[in-house]
C-alpha positions in Angstrom: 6.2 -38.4 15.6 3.2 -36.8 17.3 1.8 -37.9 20.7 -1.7 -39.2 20.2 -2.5 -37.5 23.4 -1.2 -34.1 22.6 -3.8 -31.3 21.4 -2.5 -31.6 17.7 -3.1 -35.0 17.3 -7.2 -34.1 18.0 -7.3 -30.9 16.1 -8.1 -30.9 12.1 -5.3 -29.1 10.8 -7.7 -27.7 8.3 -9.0 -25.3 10.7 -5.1 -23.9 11.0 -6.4 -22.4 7.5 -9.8 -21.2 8.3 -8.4 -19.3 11.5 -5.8 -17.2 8.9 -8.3 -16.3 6.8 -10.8 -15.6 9.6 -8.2 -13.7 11.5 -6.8 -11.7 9.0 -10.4 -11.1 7.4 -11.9 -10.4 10.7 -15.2 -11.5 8.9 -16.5 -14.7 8.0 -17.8 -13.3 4.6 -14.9 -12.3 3.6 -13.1 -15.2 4.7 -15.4 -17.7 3.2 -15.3 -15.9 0.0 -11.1 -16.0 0.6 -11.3 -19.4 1.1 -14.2 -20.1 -1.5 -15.9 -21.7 1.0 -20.1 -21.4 2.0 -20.7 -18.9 4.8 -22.3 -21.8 6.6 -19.2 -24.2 6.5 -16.7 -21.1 7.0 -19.3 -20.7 10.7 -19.2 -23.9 11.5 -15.4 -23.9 11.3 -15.5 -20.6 13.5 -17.9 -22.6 15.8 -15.1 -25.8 16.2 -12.1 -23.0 16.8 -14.1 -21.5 19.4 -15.0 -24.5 21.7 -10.9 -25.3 21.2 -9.8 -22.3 22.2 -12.7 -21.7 24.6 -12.2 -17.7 23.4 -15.0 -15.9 20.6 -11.8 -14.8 18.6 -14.2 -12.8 16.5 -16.5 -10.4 18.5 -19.0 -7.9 16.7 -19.8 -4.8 17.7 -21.9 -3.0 15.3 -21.0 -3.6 11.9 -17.6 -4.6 12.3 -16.2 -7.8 13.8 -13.0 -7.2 16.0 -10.4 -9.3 17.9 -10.0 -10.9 21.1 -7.1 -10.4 22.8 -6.1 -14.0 22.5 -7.1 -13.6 18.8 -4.5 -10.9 18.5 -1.6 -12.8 20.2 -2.2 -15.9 17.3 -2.5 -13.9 14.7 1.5 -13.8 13.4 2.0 -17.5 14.7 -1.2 -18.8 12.7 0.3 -17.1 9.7 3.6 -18.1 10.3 2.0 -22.3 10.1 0.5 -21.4 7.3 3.4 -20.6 5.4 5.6 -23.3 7.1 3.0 -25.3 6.1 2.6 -24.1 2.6 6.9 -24.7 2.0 6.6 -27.9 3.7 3.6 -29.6 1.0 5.7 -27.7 -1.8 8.9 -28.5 -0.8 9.2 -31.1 -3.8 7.3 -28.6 -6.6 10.0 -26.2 -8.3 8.3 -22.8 -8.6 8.7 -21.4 -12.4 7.5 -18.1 -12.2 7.1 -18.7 -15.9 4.3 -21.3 -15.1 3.1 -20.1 -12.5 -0.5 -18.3 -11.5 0.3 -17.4 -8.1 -1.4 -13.5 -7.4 0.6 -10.7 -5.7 -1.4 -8.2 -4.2 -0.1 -5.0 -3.5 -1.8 -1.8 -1.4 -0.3 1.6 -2.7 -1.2 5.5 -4.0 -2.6 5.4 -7.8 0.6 7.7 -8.2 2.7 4.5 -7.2 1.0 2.2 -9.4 1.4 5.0 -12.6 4.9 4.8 -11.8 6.6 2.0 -10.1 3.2 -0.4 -10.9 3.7 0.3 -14.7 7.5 -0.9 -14.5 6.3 -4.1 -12.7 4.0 -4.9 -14.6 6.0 -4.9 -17.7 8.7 -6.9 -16.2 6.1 -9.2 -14.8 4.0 -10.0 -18.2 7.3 -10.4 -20.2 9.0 -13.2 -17.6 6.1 -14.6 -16.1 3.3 -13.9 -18.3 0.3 -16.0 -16.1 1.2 -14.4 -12.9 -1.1 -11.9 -11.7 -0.5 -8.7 -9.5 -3.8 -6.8 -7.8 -3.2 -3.0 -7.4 -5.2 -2.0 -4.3 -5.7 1.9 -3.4 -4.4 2.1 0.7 -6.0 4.6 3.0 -5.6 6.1 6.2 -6.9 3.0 8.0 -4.9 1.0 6.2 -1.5 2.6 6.8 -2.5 3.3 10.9 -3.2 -0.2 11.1 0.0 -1.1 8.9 0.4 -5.0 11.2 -3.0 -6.2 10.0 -2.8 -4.7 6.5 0.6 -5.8 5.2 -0.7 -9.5 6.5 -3.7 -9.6 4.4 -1.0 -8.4 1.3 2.4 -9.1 -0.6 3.7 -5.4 0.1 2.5 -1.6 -0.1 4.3 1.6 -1.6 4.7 3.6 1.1 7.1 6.5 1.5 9.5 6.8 4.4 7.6 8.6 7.5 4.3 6.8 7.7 5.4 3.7 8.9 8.5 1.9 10.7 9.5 -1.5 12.1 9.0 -3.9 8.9 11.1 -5.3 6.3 11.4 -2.5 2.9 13.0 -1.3 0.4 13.9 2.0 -0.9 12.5 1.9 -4.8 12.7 5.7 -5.9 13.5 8.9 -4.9 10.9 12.3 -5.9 10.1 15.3 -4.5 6.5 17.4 -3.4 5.9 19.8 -5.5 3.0 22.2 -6.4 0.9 22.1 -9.2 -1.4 25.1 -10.8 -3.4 25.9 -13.9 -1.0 27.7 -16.4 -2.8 31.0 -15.9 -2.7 30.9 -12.1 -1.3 34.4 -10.9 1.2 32.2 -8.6 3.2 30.9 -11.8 4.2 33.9 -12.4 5.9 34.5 -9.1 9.5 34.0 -8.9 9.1 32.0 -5.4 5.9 31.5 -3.6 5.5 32.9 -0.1 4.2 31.1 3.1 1.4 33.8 3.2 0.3 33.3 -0.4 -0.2 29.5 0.2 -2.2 29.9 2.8 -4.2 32.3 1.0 -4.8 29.9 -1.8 -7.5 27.6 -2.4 -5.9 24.1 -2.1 -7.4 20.3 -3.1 -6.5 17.4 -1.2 -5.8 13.8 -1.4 -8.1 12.7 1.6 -5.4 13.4 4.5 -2.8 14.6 2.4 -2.7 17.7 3.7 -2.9 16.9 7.2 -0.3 17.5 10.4 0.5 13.8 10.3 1.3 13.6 6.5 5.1 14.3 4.8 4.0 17.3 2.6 0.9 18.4 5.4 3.7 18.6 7.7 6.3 20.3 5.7 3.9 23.0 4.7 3.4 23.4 8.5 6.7 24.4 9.4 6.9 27.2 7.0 3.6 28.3 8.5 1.6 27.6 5.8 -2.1 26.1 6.9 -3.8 25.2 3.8 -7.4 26.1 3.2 -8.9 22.4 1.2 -11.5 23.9 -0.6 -11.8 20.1 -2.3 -11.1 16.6 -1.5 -10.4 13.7 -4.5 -8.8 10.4 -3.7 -6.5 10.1 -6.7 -3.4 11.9 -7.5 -3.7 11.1 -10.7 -6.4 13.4 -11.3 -5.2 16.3 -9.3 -3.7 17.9 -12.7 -7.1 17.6 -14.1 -9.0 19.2 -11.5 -6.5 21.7 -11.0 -6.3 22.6 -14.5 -8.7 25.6 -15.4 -9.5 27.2 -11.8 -7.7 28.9 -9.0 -7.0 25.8 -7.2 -3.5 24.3 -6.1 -2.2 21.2 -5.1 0.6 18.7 -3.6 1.6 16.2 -5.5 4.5 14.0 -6.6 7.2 15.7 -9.3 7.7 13.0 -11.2 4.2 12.7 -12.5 3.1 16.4 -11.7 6.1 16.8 -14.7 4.6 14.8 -17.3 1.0 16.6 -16.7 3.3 19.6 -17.1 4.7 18.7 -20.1 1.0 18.6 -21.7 0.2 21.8 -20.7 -2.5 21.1 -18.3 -0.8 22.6 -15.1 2.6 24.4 -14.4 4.8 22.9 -11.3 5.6 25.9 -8.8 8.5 26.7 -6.7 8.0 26.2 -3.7 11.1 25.8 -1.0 8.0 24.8 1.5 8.0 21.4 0.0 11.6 21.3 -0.6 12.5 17.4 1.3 13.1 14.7 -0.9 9.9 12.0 -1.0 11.6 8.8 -0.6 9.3 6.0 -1.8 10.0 2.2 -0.6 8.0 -1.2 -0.7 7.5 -2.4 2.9 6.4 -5.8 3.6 5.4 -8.4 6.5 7.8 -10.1 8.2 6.0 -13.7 7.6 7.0 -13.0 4.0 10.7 -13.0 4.1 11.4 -16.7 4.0 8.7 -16.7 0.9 11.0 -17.9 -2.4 7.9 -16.7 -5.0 7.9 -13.4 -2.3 11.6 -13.0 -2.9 11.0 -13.5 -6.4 8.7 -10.5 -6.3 11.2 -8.4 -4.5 13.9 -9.2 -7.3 11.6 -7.9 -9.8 10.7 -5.0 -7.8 14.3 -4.0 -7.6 14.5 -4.2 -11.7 11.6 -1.9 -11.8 13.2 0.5 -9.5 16.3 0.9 -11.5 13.8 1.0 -14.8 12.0 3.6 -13.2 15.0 5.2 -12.6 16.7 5.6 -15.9 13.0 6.9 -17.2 12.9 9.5 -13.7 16.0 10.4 -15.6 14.5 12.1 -18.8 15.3 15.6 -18.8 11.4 16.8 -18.3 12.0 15.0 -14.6 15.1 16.9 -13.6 14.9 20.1 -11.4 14.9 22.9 -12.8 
């Protein structure tokens, strides 16, 4: 039984809710339209946490809106009530994935949504046709501020080396490899040198070529510097652009194969980029209690092992 002197009894629990959203938001805007609340009531709401706390929580400077301190230290116990919270008014509702609309949203690479996000989302439509999943393209801010992303989300595909210190699981294994129009006077090299790489004229996936990346890094050590003559965010259309000029590229095997097997671009070896690419799903640790979260990792793990048997085919294996 609660004290009716103690702070919780005087404190609308409803504001437990509007202080996630605001936190992990880190705009009212955003949160309000999270919440599908007016911008007026979400400020109000920010007002009342405010005079409780006696802290701004939210502070602006310039266009963006960042934490306090204190802010910072509630964020993963806020979350944490909310989800205890959550369990607590469902505790008597048995979740049916088959029934249910709940959303999943998941940050990734469009190469891990062509691959692992197609097997999902097969398995998801056929046993639980009215749930939803939301594909969201990551970045670098995203991933260097991996605490406050994986909050806001279910998960992200991530490969090993980018981040460490939450809950994942290993999904599927690939490899870097590089990708060049057919005609390219590297294809017809029986190995690619270090000096000849540099020499080339490389597109990029925004940082994938950088010190700090798994193939930027990898090229590194072999002495190769690559000279990014062009930037695209998609590795899904690196093939494309690739295909008909002098360019090369880094991408993943397993789709740089298929865009092979079309004869838009021929896969190069290189021992440069010879490390396997280990691709997991990582997660917050606020989601591991989660029974519709563990649902999702079930499925997850049945779209690894289809993705799998398809990695398989022989157009996939090394040649």
């Amino acid at each position: 039984m609660t004290d009716a002197s103690s702070p919780l009894a005087r404190v609308d629990l409803n504001l437990l809710v509007a202080l996630d959203a605001l936190l992990t938001e880190r705009s009212v805007t955003r949160a309000a339209a999270q919440l599908r609340l007016s911008q007026p009531a979400l400020s109000a709401s920010l007002a009342r946490l405010r005079e409780h706390f006696d802290d701004e929580l939210l502070i602006r400077r310039g266009s963006t809106s960042h934490l306090t301190p204190l802010a910072a230290e509630l964020m993963d116990h806020v979350s944490t009530a909310v989800r205890a919270a959550r369990r607590v008014f469902e505790a008597n509702v048995d979740w049916d994935p088959r029934n249910s609309q709940r959303e999943f949203t998941l940050y990734g690479s469009d190469h891990a949504f062509t691959q692992i996000g197609a097997e999902l989302s097969r398995i998801v439509s056929a046993q639980a046709p009215r749930v939803r999943l939301r594909f969201m393209l990551h970045d670098h801010e995203t991933v260097r501020d991996a605490m406050h992303s994986l909050r806001a989300v279910d998960a992200m595909f991530l490969p090993y080396g980018y981040i460490d210190g939450f809950p994942h699981r290993e999904l599927w294994r690939d490899r870097w490899v590089i990708i060049a129009d057919p005609q390219h006077p590297l294809v017809k090299e029986d190995e690619v040198t270090a000096d000849a790489l540099s020499e080339a004229a490389w597109v990029a996936t925004l940082d994938g070529l950088a010190d700090w990346t798994v193939p930027g890094g990898q090229l590194r050590t072999f002495g190769v510097t690559p000279r990014v003559a062009m930037v695209v965010e998609s590795f899904s259309a690196l093939p494309y652009i690739v295909s008909g000029t002098d360019r090369i590229a880094v991408m993943q095997r397993g789709v740089a194969m298929e865009a092979q097997a079309q004869g838009t671009v021929s896969v190069l070896a290189a021992p440069q980029l010879d490390a396997e690419l280990v691709n997991a799903v990582w997660w917050h640790q606020v989601h591991e209690a989660d029974p519709e979260h563990q649902w999702l990792r079930i499925q997850l793990r049945k779209a690894a092992q289809a993705l799998g048997a398809r990695l398989g085919d022989a157009r996939y294996r090394r040649s």
